[in-house]
C-alpha positions in Angstrom: -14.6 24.4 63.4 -17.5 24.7 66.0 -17.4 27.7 68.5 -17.4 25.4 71.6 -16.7 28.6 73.8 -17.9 32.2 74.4 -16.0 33.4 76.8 -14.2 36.4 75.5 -16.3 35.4 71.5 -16.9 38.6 69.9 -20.6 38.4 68.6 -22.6 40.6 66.4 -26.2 41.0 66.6 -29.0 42.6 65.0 -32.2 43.2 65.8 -30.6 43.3 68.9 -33.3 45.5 71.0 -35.8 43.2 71.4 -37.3 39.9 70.9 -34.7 37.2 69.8 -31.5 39.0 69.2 -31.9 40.9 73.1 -32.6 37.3 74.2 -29.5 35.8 72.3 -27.4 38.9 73.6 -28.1 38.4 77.3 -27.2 34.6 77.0 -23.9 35.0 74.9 -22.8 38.3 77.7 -23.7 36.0 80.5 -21.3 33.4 79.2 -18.4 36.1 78.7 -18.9 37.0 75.3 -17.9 40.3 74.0 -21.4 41.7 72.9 -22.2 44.6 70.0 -25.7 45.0 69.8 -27.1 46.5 66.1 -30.9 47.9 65.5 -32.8 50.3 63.5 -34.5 51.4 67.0 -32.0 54.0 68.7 -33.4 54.4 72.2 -34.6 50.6 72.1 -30.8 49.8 71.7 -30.2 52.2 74.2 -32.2 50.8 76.7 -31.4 46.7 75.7 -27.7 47.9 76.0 -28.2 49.6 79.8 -30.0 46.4 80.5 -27.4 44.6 79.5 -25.0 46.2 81.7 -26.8 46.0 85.2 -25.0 46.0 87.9 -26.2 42.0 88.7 -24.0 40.9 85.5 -20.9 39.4 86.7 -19.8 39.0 82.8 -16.6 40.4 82.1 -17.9 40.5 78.5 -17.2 43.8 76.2 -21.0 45.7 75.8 -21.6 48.1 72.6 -24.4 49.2 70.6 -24.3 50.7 66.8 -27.5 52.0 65.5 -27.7 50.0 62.0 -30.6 49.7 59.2 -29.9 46.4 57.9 -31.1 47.1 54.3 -28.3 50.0 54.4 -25.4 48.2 53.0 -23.0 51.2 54.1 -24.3 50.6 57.9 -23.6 47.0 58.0 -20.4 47.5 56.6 -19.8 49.9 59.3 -21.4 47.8 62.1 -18.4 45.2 61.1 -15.7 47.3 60.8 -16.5 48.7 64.1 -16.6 45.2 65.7 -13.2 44.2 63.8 -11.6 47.4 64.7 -12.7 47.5 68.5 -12.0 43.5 69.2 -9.7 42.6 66.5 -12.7 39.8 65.1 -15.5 38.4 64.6 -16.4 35.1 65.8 -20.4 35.2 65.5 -23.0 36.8 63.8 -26.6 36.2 64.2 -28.9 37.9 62.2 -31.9 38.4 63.9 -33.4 41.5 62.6 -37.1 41.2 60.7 -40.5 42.1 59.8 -43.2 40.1 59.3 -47.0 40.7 58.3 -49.5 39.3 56.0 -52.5 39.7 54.7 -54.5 38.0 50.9 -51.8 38.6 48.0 -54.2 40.8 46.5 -53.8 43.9 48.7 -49.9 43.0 49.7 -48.4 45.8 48.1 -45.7 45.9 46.3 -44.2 47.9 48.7 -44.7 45.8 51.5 -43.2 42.8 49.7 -39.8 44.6 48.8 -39.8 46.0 52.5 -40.1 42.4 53.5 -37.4 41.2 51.3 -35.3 44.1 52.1 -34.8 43.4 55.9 -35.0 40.1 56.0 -33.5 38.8 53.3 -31.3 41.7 52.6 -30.3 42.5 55.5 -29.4 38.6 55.7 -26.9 39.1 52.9 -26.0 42.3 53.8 -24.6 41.1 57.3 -22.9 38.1 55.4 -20.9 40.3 53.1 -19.8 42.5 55.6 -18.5 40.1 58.2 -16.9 37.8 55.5 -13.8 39.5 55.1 -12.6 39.3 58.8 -13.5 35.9 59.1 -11.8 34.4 56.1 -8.5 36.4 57.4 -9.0 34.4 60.7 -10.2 31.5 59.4 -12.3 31.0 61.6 -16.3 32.2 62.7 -19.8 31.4 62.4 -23.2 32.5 61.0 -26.9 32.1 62.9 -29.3 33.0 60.3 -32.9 33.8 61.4 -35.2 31.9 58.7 -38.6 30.5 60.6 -41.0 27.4 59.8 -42.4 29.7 57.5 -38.6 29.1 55.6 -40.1 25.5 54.9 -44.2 25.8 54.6 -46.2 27.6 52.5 -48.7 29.8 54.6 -52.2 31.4 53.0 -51.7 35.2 53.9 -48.0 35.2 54.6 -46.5 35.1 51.0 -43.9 38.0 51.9 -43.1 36.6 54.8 -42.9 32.9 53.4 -40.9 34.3 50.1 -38.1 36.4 52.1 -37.5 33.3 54.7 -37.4 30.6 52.3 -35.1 33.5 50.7 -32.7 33.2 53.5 -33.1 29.5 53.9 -31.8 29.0 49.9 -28.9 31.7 50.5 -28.0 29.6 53.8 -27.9 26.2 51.5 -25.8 27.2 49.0 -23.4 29.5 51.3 -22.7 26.6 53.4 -21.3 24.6 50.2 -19.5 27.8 49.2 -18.0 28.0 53.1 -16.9 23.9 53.4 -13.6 23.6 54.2 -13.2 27.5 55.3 -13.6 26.8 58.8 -16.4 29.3 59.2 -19.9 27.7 59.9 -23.3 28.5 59.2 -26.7 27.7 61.5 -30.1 28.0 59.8 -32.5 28.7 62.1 -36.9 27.8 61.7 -38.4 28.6 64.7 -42.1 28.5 65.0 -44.0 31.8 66.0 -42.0 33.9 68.9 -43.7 35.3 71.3 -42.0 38.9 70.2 -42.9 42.5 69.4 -43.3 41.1 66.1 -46.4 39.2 66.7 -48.1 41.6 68.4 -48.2 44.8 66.4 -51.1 43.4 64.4 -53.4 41.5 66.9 -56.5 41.4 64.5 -54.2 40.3 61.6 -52.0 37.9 63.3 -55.6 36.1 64.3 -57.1 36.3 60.8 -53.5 34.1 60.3 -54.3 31.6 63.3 -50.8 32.8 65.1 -49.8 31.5 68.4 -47.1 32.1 70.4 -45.2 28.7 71.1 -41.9 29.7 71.9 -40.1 32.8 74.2 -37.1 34.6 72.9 -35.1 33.0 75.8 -36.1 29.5 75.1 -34.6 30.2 71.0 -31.6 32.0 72.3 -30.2 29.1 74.5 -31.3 26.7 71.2 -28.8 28.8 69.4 -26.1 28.9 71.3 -26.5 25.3 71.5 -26.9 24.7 67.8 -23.4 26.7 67.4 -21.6 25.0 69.7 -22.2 22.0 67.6 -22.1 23.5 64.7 -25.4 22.6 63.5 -26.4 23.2 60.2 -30.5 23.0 60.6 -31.9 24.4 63.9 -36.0 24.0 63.7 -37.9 25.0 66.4 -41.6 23.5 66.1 -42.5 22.3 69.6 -46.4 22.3 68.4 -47.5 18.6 66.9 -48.9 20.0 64.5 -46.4 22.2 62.4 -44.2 19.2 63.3 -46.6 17.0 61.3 -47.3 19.3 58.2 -43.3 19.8 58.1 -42.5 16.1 58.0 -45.5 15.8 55.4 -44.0 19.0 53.4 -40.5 16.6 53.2 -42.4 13.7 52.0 -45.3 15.4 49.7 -45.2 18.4 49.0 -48.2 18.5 46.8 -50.0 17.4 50.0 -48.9 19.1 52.9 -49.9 22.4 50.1 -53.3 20.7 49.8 -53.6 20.4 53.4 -52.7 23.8 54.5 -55.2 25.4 51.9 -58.0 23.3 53.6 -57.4 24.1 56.8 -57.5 28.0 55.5 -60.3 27.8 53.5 -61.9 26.2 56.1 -60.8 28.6 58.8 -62.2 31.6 56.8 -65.6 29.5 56.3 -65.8 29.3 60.2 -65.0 33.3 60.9 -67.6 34.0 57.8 -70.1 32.1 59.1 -69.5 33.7 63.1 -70.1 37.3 61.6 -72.9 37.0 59.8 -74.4 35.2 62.3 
């Protein structure tokens, strides 16, 4: 049963301080949702949450903020229990919290890679688990799980980041079977690069990987609340011709949309080569 309304909807979301999840928090609270922010970042909470309550919001929508570490599963679990115990439910959860960084596979450490795993797709599961419990009493709520093209492509230099999103895209598949008939939904969501925090804490890196900004954090959130309100299963944001054509070539060959993204890499790294030497 689609969430077709989120006026007085009790909504949990991570990453919450910046980026996507701020974006999808000020959309839901401006509709009259009831809005408990989570993040790692303490005083970036702090401030989305003050932001959240300015004085030009007419939303009679709850605001709170719980400082949460998805890969701890003892602070999700209490992220939903204070959600249940304050509102009485939970009726969404979107799950935007998440790293991401690359570099070649042979100096990703293996660190790095169970960092990657750990917040993304653990914190996924983590966020699941946790919120399960209320919504099978009221059988009734719904998931928005933050996957990204990446969830459907293989990408030279992003392996962690590819591995833990393609992570949450299998965990989505198979929870979505396990859910039918529950009445709690589940939205996957593959959006091409945001332009976010995220992007921008390695600038030489992200343009070693050819990253470009194609979509704001507002322009996703209002996707979402879309996609839930029509219970959508698949919500892939690729507005750039080209991702759109390697993805529909990824569905139909596989072997060659793999061939065709290590050309254009190899190729790309030929080109920077041959500018610094010259």
């Amino acid at each position: 049963m689609a969430l077709k309304n989120f006026e007085g909807a009790v909504t949990v979301i991570t990453g919450g301080a910046s980026g996507i999840g701020l974006a999808t928090a000020q959309a839901l609270h401006a509709k009259g949702a009831h809005v408990v922010l989570a993040d790692i970042n303490q005083q970036g909470l702090q401030q989305a949450e003050e932001q959240l309550r300015l004085p030009t919001s007419d939303s009679e929508g709850n605001i709170s903020s719980v400082p949460t570490d998805v890969t701890n599963e003892q602070q999700v679990q209490a992220l939903m229990r204070k959600a249940t115990e304050t509102h009485g439910r939970i009726d969404l959860v979107v799950t935007s919290a998440g790293v991401g960084n690359g570099g070649p596979i042979d100096l990703f450490t293996a660190a790095q890679m169970q960092m990657m795993m750990n917040i993304n797709f653990m914190g996924t599961y983590h966020c699941v688990q946790a919120a399960l419990p209320t919504m099978r009493q009221q059988q009734s709520g719904h998931f928005a799980l933050l996957s990204s093209v990446a969830g459907k492509l293989g990408a030279p230099l992003l392996t962690g980041y590819c591995a833990s999103k393609w992570a949450v895209r299998g965990f989505s598949i198979a929870l979505r079977a396990e859910l039918y008939g529950t009445g709690i939904g589940v939205t996957t969501v593959y959006p091409a690069w945001v332009d976010t925090p995220m992007i921008h804490q390695e600038e030489e890196a992200m343009q070693l990987l050819n990253v470009q900004a194609l979509l704001t954090p507002d322009q996703v959130a209002a996707e979402i609340l879309q996609a839930v309100t029509e219970d959508r299963r698949d919500l892939t944001l690729a507005p750039n011709h080209d991702i759109t054509i390697i993805l529909q070539i990824m569905k139909e060959d596989p072997d060659k949309a793999e061939q065709l993204s290590g050309e254009a890499f190899h190729q790309r790294m030929a080109k920077i080569a041959a500018q610094q030497s010259g």
